[in-house]
DSSP file (Angstrom, degrees, kcal/mol; ACC not computed):
  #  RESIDUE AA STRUCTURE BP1 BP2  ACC     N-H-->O    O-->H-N    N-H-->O    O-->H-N    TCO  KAPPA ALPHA  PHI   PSI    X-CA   Y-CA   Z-CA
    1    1 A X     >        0   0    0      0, 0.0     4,-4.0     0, 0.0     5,-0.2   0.000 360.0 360.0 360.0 -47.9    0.0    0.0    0.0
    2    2 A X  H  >  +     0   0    0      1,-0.2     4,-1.2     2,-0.2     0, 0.0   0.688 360.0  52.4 -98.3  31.5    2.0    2.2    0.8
    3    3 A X  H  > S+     0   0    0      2,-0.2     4,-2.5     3,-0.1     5,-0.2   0.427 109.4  59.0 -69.2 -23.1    4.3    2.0   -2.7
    4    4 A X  H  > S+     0   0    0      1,-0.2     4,-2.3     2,-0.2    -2,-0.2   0.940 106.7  39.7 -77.5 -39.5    1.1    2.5   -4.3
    5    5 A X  H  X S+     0   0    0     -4,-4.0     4,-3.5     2,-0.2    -2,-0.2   0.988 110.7  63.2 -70.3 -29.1    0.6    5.6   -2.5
    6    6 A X  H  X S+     0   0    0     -4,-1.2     4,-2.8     1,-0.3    -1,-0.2   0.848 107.9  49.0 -21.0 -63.6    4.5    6.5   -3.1
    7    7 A X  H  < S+     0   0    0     -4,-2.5    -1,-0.3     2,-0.2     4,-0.3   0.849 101.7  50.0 -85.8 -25.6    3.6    6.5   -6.5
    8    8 A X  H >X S+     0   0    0     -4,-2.3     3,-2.1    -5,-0.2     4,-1.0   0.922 104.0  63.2 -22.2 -66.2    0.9    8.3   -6.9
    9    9 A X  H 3< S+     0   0    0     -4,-3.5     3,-0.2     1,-0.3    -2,-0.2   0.859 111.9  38.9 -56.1 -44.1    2.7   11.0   -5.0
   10   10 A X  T 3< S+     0   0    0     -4,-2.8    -1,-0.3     1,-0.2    -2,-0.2   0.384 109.0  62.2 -91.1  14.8    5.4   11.1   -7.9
   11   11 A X  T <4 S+     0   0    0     -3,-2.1     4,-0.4    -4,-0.3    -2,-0.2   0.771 109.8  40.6 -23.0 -70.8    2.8   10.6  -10.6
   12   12 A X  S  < S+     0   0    0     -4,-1.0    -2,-0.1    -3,-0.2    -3,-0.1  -0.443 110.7  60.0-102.2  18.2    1.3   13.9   -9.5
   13   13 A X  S  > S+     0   0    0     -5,-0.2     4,-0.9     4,-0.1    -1,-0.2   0.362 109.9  37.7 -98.4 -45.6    4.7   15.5   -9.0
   14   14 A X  T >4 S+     0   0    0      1,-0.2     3,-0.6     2,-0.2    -2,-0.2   0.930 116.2  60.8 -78.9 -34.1    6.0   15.0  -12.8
   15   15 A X  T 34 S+     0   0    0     -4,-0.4    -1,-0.2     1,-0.3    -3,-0.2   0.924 110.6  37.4 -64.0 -50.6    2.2   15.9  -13.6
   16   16 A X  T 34 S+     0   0    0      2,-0.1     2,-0.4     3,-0.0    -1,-0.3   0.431  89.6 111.9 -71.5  -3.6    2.5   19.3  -12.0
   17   17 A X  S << S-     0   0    0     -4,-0.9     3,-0.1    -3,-0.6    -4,-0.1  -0.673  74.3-101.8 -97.4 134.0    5.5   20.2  -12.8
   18   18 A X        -     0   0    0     -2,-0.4    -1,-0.1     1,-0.1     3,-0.1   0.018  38.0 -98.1 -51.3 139.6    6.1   22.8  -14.9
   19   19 A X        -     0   0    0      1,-0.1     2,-0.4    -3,-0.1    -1,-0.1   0.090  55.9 -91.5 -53.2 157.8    7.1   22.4  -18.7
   20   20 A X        -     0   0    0     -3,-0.1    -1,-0.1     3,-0.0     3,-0.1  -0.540  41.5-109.5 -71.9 124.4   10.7   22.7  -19.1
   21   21 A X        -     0   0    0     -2,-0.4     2,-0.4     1,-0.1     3,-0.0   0.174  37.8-107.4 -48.4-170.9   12.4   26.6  -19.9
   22   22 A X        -     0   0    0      6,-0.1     2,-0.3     4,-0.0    -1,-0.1  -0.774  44.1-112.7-110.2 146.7   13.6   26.9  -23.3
   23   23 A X    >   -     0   0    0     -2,-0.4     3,-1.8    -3,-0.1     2,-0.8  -0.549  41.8 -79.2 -99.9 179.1   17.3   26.8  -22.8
   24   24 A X  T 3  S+     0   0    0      1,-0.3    -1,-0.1    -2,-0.3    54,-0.1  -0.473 119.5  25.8 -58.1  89.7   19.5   30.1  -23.5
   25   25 A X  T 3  S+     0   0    0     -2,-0.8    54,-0.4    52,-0.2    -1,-0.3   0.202  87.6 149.8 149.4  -2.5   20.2   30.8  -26.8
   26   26 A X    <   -     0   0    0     -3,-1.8    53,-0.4    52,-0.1    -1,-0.1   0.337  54.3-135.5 -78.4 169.2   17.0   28.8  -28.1
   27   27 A X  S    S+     0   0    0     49,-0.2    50,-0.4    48,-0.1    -1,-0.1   0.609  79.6 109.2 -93.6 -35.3   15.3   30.0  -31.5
   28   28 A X        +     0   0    0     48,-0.1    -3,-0.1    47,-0.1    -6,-0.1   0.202  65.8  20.9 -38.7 143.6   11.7   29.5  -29.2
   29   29 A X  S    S-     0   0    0      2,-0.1    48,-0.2     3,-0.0     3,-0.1   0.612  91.2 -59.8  86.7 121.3    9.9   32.8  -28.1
   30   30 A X        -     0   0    0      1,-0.1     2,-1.4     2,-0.1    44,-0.1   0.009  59.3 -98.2 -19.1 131.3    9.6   36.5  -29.2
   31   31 A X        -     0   0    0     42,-0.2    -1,-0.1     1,-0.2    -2,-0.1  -0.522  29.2-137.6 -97.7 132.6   12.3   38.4  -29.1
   32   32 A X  S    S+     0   0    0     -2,-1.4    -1,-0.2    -3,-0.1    -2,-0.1   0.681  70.3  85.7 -49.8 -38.2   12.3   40.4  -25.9
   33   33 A X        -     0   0    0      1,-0.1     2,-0.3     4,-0.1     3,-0.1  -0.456  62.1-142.6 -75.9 162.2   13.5   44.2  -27.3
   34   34 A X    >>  -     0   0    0      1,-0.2     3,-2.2    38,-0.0     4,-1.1  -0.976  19.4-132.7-103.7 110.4   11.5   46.6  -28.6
   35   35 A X  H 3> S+     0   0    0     -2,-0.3     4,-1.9     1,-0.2     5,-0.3   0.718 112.7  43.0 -28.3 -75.0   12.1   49.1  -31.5
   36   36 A X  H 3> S+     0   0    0      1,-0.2     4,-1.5     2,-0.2     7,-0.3   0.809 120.3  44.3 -29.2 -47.5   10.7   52.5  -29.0
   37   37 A X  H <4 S+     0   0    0     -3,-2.2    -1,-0.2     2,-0.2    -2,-0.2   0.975 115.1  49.7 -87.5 -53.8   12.8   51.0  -25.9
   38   38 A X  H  < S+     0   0    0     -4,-1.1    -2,-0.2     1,-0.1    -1,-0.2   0.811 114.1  43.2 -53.7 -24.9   16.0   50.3  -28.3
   39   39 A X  H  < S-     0   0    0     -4,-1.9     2,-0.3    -5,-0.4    -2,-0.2   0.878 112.2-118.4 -86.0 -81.4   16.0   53.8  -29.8
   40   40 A X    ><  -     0   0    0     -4,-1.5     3,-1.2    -5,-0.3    -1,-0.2  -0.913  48.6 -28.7 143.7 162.2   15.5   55.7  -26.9
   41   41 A X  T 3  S+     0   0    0     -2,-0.3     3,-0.1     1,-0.2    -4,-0.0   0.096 121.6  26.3 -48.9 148.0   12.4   58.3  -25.5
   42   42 A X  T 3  S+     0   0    0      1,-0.2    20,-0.4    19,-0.0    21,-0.4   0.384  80.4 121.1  79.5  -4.8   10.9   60.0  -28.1
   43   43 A X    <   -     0   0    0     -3,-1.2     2,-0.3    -7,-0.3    -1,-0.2  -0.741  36.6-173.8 -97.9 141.4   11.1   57.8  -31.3
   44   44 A X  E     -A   60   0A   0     16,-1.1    16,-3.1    -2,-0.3     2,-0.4  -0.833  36.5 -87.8-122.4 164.9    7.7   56.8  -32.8
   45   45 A X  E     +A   59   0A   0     -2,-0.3    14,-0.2    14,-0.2     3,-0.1  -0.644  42.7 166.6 -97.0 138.9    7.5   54.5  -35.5
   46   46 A X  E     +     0   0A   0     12,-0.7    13,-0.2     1,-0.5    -1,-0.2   0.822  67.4   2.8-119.6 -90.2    7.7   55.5  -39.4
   47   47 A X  E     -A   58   0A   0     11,-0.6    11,-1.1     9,-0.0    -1,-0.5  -0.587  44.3-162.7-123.2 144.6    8.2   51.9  -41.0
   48   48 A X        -     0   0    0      9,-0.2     2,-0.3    -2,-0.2     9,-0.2  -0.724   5.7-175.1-106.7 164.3    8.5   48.4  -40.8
   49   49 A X        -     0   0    0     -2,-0.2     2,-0.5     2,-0.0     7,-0.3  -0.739  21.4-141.7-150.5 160.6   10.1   45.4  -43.4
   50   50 A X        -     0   0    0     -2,-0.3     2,-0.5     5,-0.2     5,-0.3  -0.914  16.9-176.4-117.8 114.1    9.9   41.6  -42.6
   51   51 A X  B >   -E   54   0B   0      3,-1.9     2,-2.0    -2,-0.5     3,-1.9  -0.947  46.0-115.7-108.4  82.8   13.1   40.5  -43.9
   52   52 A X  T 3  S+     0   0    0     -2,-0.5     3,-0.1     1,-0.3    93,-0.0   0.341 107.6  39.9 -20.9 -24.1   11.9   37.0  -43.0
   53   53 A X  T 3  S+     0   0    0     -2,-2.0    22,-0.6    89,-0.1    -1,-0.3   0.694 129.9  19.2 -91.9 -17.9   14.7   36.3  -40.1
   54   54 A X  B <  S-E   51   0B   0     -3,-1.9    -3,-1.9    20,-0.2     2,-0.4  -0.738  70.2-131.5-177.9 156.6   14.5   39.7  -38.9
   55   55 A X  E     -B   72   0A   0     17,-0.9    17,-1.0    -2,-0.3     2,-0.4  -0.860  22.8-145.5-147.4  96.9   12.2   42.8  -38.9
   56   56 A X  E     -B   71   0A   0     -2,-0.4     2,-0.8    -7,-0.3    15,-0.2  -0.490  16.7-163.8 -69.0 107.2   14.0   46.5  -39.8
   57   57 A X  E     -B   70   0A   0     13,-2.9     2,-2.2    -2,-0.4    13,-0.5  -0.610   6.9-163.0 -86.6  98.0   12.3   49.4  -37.8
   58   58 A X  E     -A   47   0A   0    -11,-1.1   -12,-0.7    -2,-0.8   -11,-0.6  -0.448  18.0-171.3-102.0 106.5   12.9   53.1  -38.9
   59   59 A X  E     -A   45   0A   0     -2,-2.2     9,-0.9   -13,-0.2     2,-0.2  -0.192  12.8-148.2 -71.8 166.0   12.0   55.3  -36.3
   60   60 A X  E     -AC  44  67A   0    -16,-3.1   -16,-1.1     7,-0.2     2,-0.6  -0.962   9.2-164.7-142.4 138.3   11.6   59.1  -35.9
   61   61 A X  E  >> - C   0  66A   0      5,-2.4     4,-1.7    -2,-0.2     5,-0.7  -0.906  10.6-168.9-131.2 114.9   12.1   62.0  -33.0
   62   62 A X  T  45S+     0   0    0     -2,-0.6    -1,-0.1   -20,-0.4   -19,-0.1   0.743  89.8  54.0 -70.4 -19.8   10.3   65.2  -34.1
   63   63 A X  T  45S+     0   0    0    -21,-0.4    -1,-0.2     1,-0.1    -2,-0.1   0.928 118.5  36.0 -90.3 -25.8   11.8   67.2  -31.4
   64   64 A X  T  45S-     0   0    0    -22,-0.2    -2,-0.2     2,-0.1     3,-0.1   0.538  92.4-136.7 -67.4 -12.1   15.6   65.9  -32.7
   65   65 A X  T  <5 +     0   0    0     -4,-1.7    56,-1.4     1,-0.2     2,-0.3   0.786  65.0 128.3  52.5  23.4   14.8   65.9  -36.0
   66   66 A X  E   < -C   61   0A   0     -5,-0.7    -5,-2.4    53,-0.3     2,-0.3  -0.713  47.6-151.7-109.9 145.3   16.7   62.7  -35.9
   67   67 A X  E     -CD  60 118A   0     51,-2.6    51,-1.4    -2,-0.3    -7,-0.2  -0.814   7.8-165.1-116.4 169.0   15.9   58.7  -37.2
   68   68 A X  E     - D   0 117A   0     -9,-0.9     2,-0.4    -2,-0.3    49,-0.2  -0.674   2.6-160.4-143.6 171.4   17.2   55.7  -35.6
   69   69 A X  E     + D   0 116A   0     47,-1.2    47,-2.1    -2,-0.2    46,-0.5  -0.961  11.5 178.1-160.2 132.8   17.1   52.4  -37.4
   70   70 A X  E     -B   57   0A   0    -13,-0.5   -13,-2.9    -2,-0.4     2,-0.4  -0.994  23.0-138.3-153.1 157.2   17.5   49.3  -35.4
   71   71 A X  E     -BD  56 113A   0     42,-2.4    42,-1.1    -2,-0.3     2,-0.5  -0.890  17.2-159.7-135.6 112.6   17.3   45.4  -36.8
   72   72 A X  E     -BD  55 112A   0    -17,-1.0   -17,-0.9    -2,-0.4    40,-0.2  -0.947  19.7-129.2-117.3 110.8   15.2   42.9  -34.2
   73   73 A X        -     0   0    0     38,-2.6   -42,-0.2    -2,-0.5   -19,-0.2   0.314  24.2-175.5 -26.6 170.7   16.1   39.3  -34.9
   74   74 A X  S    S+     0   0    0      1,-0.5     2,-0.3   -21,-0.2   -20,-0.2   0.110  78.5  47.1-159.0  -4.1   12.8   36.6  -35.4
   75   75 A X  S    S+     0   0    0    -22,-0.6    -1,-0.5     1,-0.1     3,-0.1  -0.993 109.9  14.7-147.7 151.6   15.3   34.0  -35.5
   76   76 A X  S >  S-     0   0    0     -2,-0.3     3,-1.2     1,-0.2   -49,-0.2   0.655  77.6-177.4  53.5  22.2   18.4   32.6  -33.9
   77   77 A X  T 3   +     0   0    0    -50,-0.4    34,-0.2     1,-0.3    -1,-0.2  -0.099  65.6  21.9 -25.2 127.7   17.5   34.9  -30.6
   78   78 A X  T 3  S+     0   0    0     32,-3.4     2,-0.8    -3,-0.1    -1,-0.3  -0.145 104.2  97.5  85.2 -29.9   19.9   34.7  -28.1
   79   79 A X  S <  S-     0   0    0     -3,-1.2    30,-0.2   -54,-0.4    -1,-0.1  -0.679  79.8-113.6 -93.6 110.6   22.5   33.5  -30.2
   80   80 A X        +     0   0    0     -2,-0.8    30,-0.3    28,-0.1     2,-0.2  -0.166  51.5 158.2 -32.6 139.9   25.2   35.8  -31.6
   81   81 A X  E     -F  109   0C   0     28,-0.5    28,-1.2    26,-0.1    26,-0.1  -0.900  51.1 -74.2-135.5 168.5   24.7   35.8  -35.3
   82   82 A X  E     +F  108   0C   0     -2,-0.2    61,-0.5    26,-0.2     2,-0.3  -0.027  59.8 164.6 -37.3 117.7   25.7   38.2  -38.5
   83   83 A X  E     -FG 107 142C   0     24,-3.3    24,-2.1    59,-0.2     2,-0.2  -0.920  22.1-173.8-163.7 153.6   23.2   41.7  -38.4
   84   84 A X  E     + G   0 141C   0     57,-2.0    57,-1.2    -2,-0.3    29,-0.3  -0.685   6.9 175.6-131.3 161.3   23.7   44.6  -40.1
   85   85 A X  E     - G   0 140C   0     -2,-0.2    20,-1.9    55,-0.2     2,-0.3  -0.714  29.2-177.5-162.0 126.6   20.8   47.8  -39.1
   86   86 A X  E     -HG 104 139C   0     53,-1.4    53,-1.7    18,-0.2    18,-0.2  -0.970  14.8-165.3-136.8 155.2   22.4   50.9  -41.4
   87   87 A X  E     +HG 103 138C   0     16,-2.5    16,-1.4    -2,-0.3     2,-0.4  -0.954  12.1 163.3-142.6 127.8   21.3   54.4  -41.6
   88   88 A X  E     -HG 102 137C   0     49,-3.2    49,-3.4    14,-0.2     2,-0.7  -0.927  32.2-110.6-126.0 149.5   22.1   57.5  -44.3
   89   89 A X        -     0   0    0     12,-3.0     5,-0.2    -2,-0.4    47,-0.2  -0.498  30.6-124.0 -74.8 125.6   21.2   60.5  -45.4
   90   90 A X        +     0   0    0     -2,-0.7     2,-0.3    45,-0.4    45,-0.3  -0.108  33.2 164.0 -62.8 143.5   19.9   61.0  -48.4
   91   91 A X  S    S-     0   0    0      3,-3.3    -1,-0.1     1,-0.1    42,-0.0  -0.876  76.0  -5.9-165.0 113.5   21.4   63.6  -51.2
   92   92 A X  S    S-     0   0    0     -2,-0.3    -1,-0.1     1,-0.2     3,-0.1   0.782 126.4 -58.1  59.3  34.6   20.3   63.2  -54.9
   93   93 A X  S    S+     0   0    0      1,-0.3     2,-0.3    42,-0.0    -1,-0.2   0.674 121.7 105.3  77.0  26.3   18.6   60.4  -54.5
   94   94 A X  S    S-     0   0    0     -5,-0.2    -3,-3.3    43,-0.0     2,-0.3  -0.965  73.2-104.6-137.8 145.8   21.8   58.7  -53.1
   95   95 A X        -     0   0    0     -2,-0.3    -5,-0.1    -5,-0.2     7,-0.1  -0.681  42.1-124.6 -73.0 147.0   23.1   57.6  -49.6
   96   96 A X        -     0   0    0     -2,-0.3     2,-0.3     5,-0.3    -6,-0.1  -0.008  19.2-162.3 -39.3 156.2   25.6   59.9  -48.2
   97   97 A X        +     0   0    0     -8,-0.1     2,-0.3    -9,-0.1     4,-0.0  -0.969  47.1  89.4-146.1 161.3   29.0   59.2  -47.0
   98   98 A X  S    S-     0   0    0     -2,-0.3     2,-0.9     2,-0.1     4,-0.3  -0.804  85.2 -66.8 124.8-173.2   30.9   61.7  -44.7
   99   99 A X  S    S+     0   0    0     -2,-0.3     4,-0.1     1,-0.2    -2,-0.1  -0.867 124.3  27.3-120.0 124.1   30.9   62.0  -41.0
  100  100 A X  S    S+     0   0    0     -2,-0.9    19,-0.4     2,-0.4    -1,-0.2  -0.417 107.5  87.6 124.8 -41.9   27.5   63.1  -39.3
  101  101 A X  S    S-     0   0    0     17,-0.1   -12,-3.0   -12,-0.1     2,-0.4   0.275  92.8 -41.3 -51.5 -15.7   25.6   61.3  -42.6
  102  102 A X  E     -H   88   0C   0     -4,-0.3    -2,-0.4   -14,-0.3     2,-0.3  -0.987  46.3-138.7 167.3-167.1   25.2   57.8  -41.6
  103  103 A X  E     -H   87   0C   0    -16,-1.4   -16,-2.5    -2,-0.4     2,-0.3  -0.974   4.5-150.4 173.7 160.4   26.1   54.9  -40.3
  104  104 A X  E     -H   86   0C   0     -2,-0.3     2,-0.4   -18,-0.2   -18,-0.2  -0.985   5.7-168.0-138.2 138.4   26.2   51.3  -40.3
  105  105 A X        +     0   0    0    -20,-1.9     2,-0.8    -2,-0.3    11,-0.0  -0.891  19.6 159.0-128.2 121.3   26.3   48.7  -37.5
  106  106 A X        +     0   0    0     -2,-0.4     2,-0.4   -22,-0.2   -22,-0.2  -0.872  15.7 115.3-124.0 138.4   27.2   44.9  -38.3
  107  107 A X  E    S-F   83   0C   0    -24,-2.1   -24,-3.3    -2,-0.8     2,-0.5  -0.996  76.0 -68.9 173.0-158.8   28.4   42.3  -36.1
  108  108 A X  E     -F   82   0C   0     -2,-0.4     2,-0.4   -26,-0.2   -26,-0.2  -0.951  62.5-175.8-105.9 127.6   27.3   38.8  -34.6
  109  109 A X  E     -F   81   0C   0    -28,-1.2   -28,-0.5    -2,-0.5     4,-0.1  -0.831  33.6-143.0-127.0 120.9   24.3   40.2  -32.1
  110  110 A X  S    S-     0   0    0     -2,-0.4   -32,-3.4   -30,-0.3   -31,-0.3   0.721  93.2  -6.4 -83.4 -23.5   22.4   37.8  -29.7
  111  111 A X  S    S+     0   0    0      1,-0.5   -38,-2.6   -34,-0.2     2,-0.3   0.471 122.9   4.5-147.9 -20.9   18.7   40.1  -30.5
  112  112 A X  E     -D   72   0A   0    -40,-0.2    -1,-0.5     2,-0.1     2,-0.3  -0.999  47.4-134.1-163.5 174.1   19.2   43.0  -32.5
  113  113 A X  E     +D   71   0A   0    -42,-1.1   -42,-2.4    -2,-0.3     2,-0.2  -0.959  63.5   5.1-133.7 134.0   21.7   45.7  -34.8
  114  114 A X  E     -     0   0A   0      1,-0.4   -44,-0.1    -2,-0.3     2,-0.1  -0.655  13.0-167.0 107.7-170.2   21.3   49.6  -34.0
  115  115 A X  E     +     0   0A   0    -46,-0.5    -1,-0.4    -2,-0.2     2,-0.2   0.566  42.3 171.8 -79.4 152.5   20.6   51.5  -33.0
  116  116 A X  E     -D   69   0A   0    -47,-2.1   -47,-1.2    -2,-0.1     2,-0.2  -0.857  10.8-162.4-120.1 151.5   21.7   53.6  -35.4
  117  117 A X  E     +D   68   0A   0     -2,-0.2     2,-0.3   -49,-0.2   -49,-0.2  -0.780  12.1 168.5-131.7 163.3   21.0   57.6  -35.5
  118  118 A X  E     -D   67   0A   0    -51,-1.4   -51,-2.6    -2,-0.2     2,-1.0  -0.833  33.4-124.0-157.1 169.7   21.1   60.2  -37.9
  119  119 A X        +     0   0    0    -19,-0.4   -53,-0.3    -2,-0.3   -54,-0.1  -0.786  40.2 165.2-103.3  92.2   19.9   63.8  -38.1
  120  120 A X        +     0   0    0     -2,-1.0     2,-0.4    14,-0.1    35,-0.2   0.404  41.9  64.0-117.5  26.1   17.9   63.9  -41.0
  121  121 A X  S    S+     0   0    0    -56,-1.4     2,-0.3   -57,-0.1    13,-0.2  -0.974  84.4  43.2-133.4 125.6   15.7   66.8  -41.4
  122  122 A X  E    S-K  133   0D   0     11,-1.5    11,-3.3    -2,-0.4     2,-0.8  -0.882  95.3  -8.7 138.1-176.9   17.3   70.0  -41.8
  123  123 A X  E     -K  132   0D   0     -2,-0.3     2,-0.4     9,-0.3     9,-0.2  -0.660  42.7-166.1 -61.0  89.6   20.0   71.8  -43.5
  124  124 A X  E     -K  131   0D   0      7,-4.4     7,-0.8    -2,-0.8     2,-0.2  -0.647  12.2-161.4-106.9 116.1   22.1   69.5  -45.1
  125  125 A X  E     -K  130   0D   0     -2,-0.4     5,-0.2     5,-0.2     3,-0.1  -0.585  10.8-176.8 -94.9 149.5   25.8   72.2  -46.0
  126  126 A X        -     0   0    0      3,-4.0     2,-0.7    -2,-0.2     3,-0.4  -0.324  57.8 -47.5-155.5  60.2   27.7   70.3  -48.8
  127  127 A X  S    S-     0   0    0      1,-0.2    -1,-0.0     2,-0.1    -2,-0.0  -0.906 124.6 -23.2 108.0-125.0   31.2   72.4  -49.6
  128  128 A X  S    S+     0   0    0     -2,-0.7     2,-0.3    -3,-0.1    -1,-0.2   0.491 128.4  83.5-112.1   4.3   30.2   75.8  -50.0
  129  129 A X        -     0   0    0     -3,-0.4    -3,-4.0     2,-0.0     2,-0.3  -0.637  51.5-179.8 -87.9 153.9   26.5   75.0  -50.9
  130  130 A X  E     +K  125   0D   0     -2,-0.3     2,-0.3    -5,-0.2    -5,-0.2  -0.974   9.2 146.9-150.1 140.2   23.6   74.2  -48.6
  131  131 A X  E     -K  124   0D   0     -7,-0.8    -7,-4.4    -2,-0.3     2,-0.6  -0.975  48.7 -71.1-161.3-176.2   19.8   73.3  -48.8
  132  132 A X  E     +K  123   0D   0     -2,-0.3     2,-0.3    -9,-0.2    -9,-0.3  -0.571  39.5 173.0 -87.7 139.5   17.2   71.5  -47.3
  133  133 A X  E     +K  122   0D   0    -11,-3.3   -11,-1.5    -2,-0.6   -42,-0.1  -0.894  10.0 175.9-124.1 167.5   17.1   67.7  -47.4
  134  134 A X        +     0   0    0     -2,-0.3    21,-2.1   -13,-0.2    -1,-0.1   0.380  54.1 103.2-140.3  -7.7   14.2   65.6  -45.2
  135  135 A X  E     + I   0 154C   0    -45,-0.3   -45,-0.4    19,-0.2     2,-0.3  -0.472  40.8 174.9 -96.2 155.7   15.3   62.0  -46.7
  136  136 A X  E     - I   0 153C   0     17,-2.1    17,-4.3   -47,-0.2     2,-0.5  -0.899  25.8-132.0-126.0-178.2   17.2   59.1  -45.5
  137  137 A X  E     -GI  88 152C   0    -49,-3.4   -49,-3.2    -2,-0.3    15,-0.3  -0.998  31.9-167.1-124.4 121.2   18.1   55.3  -46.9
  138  138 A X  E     +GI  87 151C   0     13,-2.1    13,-2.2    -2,-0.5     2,-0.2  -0.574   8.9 175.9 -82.6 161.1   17.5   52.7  -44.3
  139  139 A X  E     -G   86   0C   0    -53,-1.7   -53,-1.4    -2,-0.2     2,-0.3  -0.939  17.9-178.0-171.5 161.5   18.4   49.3  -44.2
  140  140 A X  E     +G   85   0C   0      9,-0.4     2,-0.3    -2,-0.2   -55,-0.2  -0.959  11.5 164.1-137.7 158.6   18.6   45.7  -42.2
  141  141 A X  E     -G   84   0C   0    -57,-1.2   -57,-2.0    -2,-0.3     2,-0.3  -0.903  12.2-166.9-163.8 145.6   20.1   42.2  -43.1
  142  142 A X  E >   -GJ  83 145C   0      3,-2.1     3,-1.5    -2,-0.3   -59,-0.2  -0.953  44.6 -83.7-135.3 162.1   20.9   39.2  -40.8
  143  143 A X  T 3  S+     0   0    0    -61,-0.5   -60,-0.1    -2,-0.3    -1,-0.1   0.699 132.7  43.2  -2.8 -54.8   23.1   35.8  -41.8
  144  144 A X  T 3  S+     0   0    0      1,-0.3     2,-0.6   -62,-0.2    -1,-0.3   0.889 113.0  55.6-104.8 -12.4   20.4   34.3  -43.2
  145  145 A X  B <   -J  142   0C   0     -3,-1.5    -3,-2.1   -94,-0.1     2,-0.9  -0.951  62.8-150.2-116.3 145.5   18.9   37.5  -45.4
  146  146 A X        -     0   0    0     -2,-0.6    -5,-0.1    -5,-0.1    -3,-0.1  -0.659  29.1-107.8 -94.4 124.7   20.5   39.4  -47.6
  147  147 A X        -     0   0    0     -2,-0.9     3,-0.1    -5,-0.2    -6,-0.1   0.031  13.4-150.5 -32.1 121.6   19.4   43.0  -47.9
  148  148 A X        -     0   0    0      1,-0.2     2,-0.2    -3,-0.0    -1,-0.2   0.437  64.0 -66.6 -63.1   0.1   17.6   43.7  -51.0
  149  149 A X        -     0   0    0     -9,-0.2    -9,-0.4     2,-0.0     2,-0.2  -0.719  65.4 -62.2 125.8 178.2   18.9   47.5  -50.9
  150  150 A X        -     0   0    0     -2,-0.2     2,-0.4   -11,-0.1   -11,-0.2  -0.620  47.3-128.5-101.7 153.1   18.5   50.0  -49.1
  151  151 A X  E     -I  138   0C   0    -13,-2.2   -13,-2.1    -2,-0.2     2,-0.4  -0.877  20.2-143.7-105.7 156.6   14.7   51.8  -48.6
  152  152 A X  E     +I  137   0C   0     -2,-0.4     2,-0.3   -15,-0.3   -15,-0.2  -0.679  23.7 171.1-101.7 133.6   14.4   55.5  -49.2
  153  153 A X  E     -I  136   0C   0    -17,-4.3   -17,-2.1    -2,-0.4     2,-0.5  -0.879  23.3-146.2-157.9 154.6   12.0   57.8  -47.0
  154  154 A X  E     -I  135   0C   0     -2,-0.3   -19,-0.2   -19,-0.3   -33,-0.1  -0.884  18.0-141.5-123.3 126.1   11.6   61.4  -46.7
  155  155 A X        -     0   0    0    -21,-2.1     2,-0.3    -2,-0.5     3,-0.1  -0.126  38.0 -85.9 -84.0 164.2   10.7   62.8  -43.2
  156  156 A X        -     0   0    0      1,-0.1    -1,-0.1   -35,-0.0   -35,-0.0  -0.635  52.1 -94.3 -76.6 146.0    8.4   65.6  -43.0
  157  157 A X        -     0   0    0     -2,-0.3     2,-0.5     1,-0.2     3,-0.1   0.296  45.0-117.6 -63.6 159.9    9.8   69.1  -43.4
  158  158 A X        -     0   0    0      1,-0.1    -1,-0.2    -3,-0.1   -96,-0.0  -0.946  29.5 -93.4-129.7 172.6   10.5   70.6  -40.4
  159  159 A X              0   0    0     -2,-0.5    -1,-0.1     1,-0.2     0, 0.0   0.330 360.0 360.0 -52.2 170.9    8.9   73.8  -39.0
  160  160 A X              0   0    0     -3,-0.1    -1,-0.2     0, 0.0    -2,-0.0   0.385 360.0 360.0 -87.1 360.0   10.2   77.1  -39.4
């Protein structure tokens, strides 16, 4: 009798017990950041792409007149792999290159690449010329996509 109750009692042990964690580095599960927390106060969301591993955010801060762009894994989560999150301004329908004009972050990342910032509404000075420009070129890629190019978007003027 009492093995019978014995077992029962560890029957009703294994039964209750909770399912097993996912272990650390796991593909399982959402990936815990969030574009708004990874940028920082004050960015709202302008765009998404589904890059099928990986979902590229470009965000916006009206009072900085700044984007951020930041790269949130959907796959391999936890685990370092290749991600790229790049941000430029745009000038003639082209990214920029210079220092204040963009930026690029790649490495092996356990959830996301970014954030990356630039100031891209305003007065963009080029030599001894200057005008206004509002656009930038985003972009995202992990290990297992490759970026199709970069996407253009042009922020809204800002006030006078």
């Amino acid at each position: 009798m009492t093995s019978v109750v014995a077992g029962a009692f560890a029957v009703a042990a294994v039964m209750l017990a909770p399912p097993a964690q996912a272990r650390a580095g796991s593909t399982q599960g959402a990936n815990p950041y969030k574009p708004h927390a990874v940028c920082g106060s004050g960015y709202t969301f302008v765009k998404r792409v589904d890059i099928r591993t990986a979902e590229v955010y470009l965000m916006w801060n009206r009072q900085k007149n700044t984007n951020c762009v930041v790269t949130l894994k959907k796959k391999d989560i936890g685990t370092p792999t290749p991600v790229t999150a790049s941000l430029h301004r745009a000038v003639d329908g082209r990214p920029a290159t210079g220092p204040g004009l963009g930026s690029v972050q790649r490495g092996s990342f356990k959830y996301y690449a970014g954030p990356v910032y630039v100031r891209a509404a305003g007065v963009l000075r080029l030599g001894d010329a200057s005008r206004l420009e509002t656009c930038v070129f985003w972009a995202g890629s992990t290990t297992h996509d490759v970026d199709p190019g970069a996407w253009m978007y042009c922020n809204p003027r800002p006030r006078a």
